[in-house]
PDB file of N, H, CA, C and O in Angstrom:
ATOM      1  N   UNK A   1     171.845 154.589 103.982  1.00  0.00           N
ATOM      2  CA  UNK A   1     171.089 153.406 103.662  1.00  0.00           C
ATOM      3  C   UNK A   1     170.172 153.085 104.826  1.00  0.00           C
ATOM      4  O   UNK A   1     170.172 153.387 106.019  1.00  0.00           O
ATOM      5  N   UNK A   2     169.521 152.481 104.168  1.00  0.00           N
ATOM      6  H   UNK A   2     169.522 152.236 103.199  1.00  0.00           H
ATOM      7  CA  UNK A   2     167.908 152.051 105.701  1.00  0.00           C
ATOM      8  C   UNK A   2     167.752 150.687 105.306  1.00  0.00           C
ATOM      9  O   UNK A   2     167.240 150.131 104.334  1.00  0.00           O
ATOM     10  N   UNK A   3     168.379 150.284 106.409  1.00  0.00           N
ATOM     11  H   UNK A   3     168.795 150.735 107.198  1.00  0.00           H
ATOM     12  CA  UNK A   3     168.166 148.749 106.694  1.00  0.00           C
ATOM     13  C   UNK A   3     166.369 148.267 107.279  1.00  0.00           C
ATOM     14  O   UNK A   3     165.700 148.694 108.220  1.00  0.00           O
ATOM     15  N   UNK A   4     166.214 147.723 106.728  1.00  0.00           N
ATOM     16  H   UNK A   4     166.756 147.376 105.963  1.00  0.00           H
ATOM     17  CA  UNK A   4     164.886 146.728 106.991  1.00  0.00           C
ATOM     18  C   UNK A   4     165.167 145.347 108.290  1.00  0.00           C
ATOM     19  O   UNK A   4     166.065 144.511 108.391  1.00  0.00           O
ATOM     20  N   UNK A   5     164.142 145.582 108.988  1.00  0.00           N
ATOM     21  H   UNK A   5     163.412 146.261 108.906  1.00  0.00           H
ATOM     22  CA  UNK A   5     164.125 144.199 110.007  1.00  0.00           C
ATOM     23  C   UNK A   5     164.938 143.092 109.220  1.00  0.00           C
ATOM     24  O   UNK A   5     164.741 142.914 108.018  1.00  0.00           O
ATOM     25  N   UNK A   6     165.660 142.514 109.786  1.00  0.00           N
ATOM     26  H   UNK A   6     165.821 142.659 110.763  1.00  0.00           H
ATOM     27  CA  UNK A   6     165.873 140.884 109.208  1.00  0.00           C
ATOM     28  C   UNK A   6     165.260 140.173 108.783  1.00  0.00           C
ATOM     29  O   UNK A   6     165.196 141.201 109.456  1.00  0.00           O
ATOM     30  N   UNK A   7     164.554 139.318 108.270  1.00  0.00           N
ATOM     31  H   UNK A   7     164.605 138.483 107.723  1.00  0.00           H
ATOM     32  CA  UNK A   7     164.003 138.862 107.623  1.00  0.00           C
ATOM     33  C   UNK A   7     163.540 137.000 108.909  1.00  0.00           C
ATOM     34  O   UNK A   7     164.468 136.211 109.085  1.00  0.00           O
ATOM     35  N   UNK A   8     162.517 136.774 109.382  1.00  0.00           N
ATOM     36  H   UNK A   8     161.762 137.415 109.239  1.00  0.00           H
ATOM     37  CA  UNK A   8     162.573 135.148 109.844  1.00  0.00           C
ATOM     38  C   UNK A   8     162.777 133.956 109.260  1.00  0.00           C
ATOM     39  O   UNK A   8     162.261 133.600 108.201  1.00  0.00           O
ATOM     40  N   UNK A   9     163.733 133.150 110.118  1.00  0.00           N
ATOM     41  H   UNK A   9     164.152 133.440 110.979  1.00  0.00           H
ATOM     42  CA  UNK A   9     164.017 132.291 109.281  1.00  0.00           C
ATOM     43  C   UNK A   9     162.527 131.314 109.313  1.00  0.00           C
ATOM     44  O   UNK A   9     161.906 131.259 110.374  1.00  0.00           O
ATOM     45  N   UNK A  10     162.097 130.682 108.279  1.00  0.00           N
ATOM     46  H   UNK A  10     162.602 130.727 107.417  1.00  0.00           H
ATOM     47  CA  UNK A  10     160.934 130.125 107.807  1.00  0.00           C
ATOM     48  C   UNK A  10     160.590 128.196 108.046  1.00  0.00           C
ATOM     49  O   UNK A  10     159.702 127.396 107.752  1.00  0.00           O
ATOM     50  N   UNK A  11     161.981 128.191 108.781  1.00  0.00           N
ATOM     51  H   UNK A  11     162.703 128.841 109.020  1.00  0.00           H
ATOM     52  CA  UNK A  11     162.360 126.789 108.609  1.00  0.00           C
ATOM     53  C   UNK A  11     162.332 126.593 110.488  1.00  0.00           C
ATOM     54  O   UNK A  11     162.479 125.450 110.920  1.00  0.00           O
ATOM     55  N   UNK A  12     162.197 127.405 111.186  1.00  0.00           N
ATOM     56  H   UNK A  12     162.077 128.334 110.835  1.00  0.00           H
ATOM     57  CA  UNK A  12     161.698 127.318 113.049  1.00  0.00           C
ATOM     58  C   UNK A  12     160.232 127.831 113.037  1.00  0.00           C
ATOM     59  O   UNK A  12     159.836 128.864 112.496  1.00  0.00           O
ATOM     60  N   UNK A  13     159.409 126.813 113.815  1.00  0.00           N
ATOM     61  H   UNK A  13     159.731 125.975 114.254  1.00  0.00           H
ATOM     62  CA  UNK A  13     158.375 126.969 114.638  1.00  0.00           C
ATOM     63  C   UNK A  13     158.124 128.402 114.981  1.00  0.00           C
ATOM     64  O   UNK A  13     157.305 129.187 114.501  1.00  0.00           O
ATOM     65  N   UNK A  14     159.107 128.578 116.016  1.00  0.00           N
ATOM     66  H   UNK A  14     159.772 127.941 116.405  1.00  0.00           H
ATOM     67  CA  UNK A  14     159.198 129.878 116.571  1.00  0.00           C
ATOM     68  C   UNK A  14     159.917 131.086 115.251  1.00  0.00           C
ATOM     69  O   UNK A  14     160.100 131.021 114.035  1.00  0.00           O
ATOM     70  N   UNK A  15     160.131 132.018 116.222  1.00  0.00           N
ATOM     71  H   UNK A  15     159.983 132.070 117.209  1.00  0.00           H
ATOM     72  CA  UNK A  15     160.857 133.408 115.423  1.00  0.00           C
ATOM     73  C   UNK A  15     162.144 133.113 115.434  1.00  0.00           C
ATOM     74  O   UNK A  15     162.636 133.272 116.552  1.00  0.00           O
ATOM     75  N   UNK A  16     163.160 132.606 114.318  1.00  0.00           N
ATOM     76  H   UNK A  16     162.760 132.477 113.410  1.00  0.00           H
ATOM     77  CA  UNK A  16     164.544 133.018 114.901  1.00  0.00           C
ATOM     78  C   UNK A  16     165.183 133.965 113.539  1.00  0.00           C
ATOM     79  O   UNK A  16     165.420 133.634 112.378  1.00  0.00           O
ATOM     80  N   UNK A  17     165.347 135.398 114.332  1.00  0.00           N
ATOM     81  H   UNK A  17     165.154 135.668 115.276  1.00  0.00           H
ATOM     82  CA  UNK A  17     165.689 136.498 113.174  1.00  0.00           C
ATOM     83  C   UNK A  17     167.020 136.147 112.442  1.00  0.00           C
ATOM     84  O   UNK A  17     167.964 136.011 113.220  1.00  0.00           O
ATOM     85  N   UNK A  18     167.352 135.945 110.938  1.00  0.00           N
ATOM     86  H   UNK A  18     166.586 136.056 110.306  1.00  0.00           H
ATOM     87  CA  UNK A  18     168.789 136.026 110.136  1.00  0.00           C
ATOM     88  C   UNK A  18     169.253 136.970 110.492  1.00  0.00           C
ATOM     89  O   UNK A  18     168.745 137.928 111.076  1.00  0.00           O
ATOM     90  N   UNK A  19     170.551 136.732 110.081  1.00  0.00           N
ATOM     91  H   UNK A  19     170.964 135.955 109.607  1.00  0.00           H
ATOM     92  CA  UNK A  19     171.678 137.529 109.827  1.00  0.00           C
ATOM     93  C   UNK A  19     171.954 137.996 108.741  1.00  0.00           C
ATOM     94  O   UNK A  19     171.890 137.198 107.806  1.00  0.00           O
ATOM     95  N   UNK A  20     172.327 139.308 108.448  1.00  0.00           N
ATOM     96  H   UNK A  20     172.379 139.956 109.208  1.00  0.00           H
ATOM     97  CA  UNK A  20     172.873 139.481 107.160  1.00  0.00           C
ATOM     98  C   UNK A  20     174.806 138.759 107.339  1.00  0.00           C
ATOM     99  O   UNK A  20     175.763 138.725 108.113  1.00  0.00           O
ATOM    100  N   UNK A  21     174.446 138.414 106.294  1.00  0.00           N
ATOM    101  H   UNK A  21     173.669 138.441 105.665  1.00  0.00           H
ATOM    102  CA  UNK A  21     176.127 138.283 106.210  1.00  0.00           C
ATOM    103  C   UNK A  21     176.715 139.394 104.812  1.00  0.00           C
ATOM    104  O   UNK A  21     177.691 140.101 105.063  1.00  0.00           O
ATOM    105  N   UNK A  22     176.242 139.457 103.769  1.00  0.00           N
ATOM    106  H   UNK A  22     175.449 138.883 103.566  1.00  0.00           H
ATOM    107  CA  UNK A  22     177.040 140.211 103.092  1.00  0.00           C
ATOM    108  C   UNK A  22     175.413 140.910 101.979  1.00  0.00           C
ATOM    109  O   UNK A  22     174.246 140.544 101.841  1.00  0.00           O
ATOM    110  N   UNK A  23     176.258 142.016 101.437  1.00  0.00           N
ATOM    111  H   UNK A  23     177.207 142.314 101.549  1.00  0.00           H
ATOM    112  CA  UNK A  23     174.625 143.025 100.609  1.00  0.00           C
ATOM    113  C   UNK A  23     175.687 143.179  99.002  1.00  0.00           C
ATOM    114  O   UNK A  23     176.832 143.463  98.650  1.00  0.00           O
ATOM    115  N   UNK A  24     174.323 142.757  98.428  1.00  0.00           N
ATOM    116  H   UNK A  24     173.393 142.527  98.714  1.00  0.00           H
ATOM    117  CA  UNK A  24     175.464 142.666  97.419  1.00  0.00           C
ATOM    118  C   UNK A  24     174.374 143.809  95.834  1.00  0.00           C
ATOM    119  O   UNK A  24     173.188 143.517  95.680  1.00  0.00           O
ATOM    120  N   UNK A  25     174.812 144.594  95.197  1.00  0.00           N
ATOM    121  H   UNK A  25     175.776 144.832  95.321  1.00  0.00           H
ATOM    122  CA  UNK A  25     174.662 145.792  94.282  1.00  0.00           C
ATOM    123  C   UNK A  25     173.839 145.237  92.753  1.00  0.00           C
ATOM    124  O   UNK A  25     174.334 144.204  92.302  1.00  0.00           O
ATOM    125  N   UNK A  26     172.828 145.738  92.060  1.00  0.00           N
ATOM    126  H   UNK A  26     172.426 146.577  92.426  1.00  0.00           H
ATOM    127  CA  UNK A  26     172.530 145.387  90.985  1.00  0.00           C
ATOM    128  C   UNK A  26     172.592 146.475  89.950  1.00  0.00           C
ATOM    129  O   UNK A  26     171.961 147.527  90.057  1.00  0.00           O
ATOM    130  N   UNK A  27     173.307 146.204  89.036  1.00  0.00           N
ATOM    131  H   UNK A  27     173.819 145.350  88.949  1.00  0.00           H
ATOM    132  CA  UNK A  27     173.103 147.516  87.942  1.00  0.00           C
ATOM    133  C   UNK A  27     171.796 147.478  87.833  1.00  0.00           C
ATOM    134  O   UNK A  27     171.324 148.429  88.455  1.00  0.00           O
ATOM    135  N   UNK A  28     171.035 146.871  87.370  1.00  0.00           N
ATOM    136  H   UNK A  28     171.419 146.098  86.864  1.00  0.00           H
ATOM    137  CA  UNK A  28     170.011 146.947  86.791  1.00  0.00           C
ATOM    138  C   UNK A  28     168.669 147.421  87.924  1.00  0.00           C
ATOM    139  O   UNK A  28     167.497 147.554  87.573  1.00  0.00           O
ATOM    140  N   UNK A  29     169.189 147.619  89.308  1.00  0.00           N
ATOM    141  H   UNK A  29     170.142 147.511  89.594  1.00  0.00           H
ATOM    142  CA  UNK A  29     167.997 147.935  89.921  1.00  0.00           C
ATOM    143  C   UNK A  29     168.744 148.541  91.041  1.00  0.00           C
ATOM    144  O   UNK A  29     168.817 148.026  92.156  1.00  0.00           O
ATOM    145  N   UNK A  30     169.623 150.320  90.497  1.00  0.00           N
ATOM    146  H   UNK A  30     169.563 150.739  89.591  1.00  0.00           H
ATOM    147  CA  UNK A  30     170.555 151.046  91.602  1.00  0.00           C
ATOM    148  C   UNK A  30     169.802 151.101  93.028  1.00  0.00           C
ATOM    149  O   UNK A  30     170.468 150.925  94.048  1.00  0.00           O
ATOM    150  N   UNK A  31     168.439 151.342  93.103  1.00  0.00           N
ATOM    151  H   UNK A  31     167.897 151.485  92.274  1.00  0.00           H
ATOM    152  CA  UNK A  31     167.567 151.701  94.413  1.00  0.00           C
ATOM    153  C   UNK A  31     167.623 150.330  95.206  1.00  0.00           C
ATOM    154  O   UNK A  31     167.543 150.292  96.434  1.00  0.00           O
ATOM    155  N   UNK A  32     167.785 149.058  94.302  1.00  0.00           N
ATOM    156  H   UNK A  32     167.849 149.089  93.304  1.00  0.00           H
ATOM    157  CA  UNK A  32     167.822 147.766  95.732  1.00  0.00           C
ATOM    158  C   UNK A  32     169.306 147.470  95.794  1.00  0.00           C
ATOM    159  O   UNK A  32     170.194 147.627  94.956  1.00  0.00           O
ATOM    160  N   UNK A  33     169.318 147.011  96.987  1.00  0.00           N
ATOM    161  H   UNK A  33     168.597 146.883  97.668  1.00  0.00           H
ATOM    162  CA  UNK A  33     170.900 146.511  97.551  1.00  0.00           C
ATOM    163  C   UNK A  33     170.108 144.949  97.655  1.00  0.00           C
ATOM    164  O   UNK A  33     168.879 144.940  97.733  1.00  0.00           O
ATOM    165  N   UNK A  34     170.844 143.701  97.651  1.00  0.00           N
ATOM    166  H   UNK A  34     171.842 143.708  97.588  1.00  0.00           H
ATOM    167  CA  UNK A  34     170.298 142.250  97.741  1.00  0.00           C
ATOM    168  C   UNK A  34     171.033 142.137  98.930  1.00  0.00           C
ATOM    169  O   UNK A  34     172.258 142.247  98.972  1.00  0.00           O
ATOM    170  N   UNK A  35     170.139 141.869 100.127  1.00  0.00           N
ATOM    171  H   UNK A  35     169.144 141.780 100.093  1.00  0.00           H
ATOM    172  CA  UNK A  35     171.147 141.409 101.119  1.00  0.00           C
ATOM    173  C   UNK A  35     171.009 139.634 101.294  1.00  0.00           C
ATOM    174  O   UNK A  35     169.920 139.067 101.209  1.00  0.00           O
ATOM    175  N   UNK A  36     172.059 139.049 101.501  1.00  0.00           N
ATOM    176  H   UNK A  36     172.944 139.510 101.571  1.00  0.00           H
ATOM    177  CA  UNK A  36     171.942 137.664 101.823  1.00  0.00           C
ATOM    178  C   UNK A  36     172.078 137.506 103.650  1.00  0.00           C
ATOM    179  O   UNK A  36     172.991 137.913 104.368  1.00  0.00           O
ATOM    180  N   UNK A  37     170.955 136.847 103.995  1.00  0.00           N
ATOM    181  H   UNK A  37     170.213 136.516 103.412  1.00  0.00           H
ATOM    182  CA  UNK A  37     170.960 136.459 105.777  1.00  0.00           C
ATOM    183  C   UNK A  37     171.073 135.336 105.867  1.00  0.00           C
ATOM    184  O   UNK A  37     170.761 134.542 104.979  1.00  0.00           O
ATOM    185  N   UNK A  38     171.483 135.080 106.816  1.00  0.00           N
ATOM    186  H   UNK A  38     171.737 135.725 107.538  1.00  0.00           H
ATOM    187  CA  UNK A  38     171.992 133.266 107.316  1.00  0.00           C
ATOM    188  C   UNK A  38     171.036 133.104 108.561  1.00  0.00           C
ATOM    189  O   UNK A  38     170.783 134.111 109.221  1.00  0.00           O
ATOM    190  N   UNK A  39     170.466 131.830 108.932  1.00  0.00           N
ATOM    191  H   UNK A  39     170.672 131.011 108.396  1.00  0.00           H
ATOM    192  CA  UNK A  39     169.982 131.447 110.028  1.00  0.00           C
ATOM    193  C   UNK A  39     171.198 131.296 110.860  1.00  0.00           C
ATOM    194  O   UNK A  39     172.297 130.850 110.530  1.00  0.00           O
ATOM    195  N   UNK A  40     170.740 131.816 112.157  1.00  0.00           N
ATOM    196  H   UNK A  40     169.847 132.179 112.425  1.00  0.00           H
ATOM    197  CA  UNK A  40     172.129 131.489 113.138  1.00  0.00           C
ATOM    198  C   UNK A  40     171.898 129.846 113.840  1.00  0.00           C
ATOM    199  O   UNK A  40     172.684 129.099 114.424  1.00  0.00           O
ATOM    200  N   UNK A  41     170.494 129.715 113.485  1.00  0.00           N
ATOM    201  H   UNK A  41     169.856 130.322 113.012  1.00  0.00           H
ATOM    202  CA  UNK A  41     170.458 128.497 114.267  1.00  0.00           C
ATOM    203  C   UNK A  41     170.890 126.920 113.164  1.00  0.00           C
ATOM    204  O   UNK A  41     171.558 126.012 113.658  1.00  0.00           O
ATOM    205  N   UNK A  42     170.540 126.872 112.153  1.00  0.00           N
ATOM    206  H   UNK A  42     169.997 127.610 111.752  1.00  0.00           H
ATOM    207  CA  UNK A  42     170.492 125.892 111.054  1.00  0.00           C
ATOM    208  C   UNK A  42     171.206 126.504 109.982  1.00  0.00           C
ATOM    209  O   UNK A  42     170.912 125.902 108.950  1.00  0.00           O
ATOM    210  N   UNK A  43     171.939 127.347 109.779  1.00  0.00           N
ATOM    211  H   UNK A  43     172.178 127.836 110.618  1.00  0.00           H
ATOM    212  CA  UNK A  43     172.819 127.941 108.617  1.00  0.00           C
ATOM    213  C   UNK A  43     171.983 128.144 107.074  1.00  0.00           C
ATOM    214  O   UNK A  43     172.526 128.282 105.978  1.00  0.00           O
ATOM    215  N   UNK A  44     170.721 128.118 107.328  1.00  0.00           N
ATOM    216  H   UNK A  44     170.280 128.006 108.218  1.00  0.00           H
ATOM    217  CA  UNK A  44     170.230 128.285 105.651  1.00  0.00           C
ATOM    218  C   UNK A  44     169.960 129.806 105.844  1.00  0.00           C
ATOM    219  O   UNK A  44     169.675 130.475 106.838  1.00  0.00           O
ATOM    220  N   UNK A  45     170.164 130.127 104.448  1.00  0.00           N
ATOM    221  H   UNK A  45     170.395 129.584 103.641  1.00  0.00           H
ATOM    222  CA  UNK A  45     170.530 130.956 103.513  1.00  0.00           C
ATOM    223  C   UNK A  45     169.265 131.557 102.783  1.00  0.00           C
ATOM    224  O   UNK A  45     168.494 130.869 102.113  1.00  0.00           O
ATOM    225  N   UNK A  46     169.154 132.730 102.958  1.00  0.00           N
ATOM    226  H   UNK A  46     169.780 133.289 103.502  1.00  0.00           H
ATOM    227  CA  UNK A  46     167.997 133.396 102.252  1.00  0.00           C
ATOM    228  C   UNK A  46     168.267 135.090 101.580  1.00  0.00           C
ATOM    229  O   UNK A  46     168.955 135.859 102.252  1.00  0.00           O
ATOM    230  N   UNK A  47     167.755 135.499 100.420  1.00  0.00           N
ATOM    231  H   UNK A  47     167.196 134.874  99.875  1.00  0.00           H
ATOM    232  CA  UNK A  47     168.218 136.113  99.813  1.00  0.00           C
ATOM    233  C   UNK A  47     167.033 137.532  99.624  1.00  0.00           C
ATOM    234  O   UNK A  47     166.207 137.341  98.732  1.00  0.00           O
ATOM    235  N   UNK A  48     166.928 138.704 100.281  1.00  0.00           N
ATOM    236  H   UNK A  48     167.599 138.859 101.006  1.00  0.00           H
ATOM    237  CA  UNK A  48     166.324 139.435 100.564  1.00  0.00           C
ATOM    238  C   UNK A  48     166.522 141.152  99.922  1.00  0.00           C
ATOM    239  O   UNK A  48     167.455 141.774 100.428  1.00  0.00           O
ATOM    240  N   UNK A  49     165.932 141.665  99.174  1.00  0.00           N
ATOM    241  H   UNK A  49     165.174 141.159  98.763  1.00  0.00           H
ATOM    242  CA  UNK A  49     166.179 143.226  98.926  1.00  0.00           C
ATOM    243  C   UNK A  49     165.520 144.060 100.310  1.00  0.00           C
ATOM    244  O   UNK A  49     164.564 143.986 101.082  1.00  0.00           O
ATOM    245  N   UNK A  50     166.661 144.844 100.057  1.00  0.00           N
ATOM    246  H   UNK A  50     167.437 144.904  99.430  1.00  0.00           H
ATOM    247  CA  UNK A  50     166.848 145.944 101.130  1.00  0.00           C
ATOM    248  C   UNK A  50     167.295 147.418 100.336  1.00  0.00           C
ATOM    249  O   UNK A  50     168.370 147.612  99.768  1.00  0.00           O
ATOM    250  N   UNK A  51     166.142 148.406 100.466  1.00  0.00           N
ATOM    251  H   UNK A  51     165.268 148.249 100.927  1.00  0.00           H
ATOM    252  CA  UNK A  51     165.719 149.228  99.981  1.00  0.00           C
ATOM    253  C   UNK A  51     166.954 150.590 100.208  1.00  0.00           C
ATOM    254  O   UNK A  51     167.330 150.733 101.372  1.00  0.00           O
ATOM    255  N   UNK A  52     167.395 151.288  99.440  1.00  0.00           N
ATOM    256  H   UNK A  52     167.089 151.173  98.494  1.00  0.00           H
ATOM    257  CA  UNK A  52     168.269 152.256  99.769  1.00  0.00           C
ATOM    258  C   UNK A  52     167.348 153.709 100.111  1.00  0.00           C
ATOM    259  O   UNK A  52     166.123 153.814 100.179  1.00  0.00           O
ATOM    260  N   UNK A  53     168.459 154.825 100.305  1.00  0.00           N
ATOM    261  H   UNK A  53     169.454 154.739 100.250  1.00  0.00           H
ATOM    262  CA  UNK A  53     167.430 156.110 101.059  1.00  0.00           C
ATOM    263  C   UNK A  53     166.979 156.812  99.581  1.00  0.00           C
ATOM    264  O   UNK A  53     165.976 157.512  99.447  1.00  0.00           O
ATOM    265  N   UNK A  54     168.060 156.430  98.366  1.00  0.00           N
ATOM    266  H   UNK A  54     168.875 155.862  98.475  1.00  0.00           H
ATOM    267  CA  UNK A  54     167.372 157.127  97.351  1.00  0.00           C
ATOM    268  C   UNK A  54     165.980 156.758  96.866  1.00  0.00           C
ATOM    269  O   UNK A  54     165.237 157.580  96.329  1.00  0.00           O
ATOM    270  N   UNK A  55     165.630 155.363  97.098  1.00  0.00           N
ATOM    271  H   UNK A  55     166.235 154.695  97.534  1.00  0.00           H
ATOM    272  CA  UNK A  55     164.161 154.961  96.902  1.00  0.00           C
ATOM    273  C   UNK A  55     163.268 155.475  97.878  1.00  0.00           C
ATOM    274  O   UNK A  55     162.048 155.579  97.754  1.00  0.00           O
ATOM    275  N   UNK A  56     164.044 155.825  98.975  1.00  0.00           N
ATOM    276  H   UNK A  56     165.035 155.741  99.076  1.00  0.00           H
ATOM    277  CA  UNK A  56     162.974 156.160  99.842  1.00  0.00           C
ATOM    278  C   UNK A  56     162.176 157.539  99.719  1.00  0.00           C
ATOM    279  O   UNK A  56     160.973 157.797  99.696  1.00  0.00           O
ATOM    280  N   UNK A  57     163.593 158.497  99.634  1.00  0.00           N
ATOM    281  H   UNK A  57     164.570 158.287  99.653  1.00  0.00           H
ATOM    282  CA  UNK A  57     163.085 160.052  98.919  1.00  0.00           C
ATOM    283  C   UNK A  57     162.237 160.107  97.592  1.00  0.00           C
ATOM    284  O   UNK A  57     161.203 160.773  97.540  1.00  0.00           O
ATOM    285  N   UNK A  58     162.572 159.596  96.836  1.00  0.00           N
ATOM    286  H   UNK A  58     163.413 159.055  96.878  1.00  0.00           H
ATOM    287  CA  UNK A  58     162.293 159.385  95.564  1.00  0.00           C
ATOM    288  C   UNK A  58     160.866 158.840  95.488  1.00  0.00           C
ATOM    289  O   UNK A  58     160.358 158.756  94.370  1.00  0.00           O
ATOM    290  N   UNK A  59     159.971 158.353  96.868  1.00  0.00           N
ATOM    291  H   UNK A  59     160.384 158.422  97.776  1.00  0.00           H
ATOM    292  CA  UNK A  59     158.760 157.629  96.300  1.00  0.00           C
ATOM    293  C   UNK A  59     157.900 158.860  97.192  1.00  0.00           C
ATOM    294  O   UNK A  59     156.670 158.886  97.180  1.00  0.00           O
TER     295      UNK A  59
END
């Protein structure tokens, strides 16, 4: 799998990069994984696809 940069949280001035906390599977779309990231600074929650290696070969 090929993880993508974190995603910024949108809610600081500045840059502060999420966290993934957990990646979660879609039947309906095997090539994305959904990862969910947390701000470390303010705890909000944002919900991001993160691309697997079969999409990557495959394009």
């Amino acid at each position: 799998m090929i993880l993508d940069e974190a995603p910024a949280c949108d809610r600081h001035e500045s840059m502060v990069p999420m966290r993934l906390r957990t990646m979660h599977s879609d039947s309906s779309r095997p090539d994305v994984v959904d990862g969910l990231y947390e701000c470390p600074e303010c705890g909000h929650e944002r919900r991001a696809p993160i691309r697997t290696g079969e999409a990557e070969t495959a394009a």
